[in-house]
C-alpha positions as CSV (number, residue, x, y, z in Angstrom):
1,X,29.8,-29.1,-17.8
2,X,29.5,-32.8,-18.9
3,X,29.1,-33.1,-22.9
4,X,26.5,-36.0,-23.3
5,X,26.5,-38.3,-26.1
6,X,23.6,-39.9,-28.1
7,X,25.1,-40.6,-31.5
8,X,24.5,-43.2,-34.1
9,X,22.3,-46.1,-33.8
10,X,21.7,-49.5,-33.0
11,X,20.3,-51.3,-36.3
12,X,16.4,-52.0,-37.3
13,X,13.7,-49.7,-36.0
14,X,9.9,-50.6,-36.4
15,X,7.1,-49.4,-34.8
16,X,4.9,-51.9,-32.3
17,X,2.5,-51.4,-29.8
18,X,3.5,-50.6,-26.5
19,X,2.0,-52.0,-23.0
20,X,2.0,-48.6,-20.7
21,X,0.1,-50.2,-17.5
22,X,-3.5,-48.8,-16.5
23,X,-5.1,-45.5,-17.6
24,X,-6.6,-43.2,-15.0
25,X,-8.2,-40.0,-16.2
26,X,-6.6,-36.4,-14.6
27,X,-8.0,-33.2,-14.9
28,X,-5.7,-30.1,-15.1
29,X,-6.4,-26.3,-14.7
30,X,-6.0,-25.1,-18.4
31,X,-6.7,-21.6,-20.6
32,X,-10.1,-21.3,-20.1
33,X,-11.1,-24.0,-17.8
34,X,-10.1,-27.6,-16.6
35,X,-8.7,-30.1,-19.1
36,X,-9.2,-33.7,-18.3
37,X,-6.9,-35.9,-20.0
38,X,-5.8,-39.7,-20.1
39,X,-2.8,-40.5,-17.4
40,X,-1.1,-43.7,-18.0
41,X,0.8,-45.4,-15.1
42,X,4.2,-46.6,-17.5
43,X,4.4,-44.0,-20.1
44,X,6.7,-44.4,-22.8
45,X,8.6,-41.4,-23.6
46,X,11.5,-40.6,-26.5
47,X,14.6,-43.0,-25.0
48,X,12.7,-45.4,-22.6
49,X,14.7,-48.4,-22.8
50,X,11.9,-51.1,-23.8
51,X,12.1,-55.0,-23.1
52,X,9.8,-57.4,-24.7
53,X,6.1,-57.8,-22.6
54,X,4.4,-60.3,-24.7
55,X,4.2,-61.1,-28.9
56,X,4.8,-58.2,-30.8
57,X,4.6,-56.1,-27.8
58,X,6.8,-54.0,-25.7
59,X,7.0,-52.4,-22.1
60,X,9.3,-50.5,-20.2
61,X,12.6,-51.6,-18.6
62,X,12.2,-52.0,-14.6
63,X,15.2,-52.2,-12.1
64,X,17.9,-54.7,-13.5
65,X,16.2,-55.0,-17.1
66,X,18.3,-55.0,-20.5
67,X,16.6,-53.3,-23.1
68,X,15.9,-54.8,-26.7
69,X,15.7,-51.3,-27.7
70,X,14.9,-48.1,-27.0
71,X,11.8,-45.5,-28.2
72,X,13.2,-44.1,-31.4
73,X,10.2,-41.2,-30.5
74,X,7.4,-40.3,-28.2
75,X,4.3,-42.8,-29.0
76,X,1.9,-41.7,-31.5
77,X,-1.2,-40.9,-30.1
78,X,-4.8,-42.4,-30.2
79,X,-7.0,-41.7,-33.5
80,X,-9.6,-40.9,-30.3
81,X,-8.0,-40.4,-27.3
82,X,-9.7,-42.3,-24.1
83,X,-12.4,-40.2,-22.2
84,X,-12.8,-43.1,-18.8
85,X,-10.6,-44.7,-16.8
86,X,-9.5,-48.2,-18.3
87,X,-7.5,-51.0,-17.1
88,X,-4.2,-52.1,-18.9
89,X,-5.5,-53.7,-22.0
90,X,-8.7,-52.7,-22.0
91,X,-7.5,-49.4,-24.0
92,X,-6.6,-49.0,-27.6
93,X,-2.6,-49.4,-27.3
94,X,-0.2,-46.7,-28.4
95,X,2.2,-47.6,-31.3
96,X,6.0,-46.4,-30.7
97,X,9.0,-46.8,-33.3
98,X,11.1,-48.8,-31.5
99,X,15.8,-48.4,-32.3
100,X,16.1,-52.5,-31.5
101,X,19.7,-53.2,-30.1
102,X,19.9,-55.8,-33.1
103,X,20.8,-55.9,-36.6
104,X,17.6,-57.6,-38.6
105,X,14.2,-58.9,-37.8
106,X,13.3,-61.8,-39.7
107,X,10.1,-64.6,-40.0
108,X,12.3,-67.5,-39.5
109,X,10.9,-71.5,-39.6
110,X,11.5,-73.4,-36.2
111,X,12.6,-77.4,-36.7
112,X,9.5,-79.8,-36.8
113,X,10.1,-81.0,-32.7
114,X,10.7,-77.4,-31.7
115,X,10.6,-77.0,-28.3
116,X,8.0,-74.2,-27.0
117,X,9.1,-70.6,-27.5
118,X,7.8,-67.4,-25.7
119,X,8.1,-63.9,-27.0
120,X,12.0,-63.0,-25.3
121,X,12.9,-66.5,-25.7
122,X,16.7,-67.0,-27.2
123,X,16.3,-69.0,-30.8
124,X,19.2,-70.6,-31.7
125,X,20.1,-72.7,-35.5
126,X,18.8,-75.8,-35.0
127,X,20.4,-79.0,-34.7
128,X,18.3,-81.5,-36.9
129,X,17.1,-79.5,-40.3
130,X,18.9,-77.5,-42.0
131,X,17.8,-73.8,-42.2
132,X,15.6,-74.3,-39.1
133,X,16.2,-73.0,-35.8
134,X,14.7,-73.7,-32.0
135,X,14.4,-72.1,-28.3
136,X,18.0,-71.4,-27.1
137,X,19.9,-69.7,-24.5
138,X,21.6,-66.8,-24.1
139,X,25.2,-68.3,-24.2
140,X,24.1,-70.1,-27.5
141,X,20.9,-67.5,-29.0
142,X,21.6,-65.6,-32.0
143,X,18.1,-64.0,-31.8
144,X,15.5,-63.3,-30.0
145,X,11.4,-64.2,-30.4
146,X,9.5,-61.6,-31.1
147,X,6.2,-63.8,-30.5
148,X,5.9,-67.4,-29.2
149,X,5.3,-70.9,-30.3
150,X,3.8,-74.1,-29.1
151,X,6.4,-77.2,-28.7
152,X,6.6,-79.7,-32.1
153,X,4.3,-76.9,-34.1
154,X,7.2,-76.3,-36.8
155,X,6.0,-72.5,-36.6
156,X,7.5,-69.3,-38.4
157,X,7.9,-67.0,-35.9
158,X,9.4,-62.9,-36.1
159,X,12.8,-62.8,-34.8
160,X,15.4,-59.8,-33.4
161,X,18.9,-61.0,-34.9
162,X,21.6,-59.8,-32.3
């Protein structure tokens, strides 16, 4: 028998909303009668390795992905859970705490000429103000955006420190 391993952890872990593709409706045989509950096409589940879908939101890992993280815990569910069939997006999203494979999110200010950042997007420190950072790449990022910026806006933006 293999032992498995899932000890210690990565760093931060916050809860954000997670994108889980459309909702389609499925009705089950139950005690006492059918049960029609809310199917979604991506669930998120304890351990699904998550990589960034848009600002401040989070999807799971397809073929070839690297994860920013992983579900710390099964998404909590809706205060009222859907009752139709919905396209992705046009449901209540589910919030999930999220183990990041980083060591500190932080609101960081991007230099004055930043150039534009998407949510994903390598930041690195930037290289005309002091304390200021901009997009990067991955051989010179030292975080990642957790939301996106116009070019030249100056913007604070959330960041993942790796």
């Amino acid at each position: 028998m293999t032992v498995k391993y899932n000890v210690g952890s990565f760093g931060v872990t916050h809860a954000f909303p997670v994108k889980e593709g459309n909702l389609t409706m499925e009705t089950t045989q139950g005690v006492g009668g059918e049960i029609t509950r809310p199917k979604l096409a991506s669930p998120v589940r304890k351990g699904t390795g998550l990589k960034i879908a848009g600002d401040f939101l989070f999807t799971p890992v397809t073929a070839g992905d690297v994860p920013i993280g992983f579900a710390a815990a099964d998404p909590v569910d809706w205060p009222v859970e859907p009752t139709a069939a919905a396209n992705d997006g046009d449901y209540p999203r589910r919030d999930c705490s999220i183990e990041f494979r980083g060591h500190k999110i932080l609101t960081v200010k991007l230099e004055a000429a930043n150039s534009a950042v998407t949510a994903g997007d390598y930041i690195k420190v930037g290289a005309t103000t002091a304390g200021a950072y901009d997009k990067g790449t991955s051989s010179n990022g030292i975080a990642i955006a957790l939301q996106g910026a116009t070019a030249s806006s100056g913007a604070e933006i959330a960041v993942l420190f790796i």
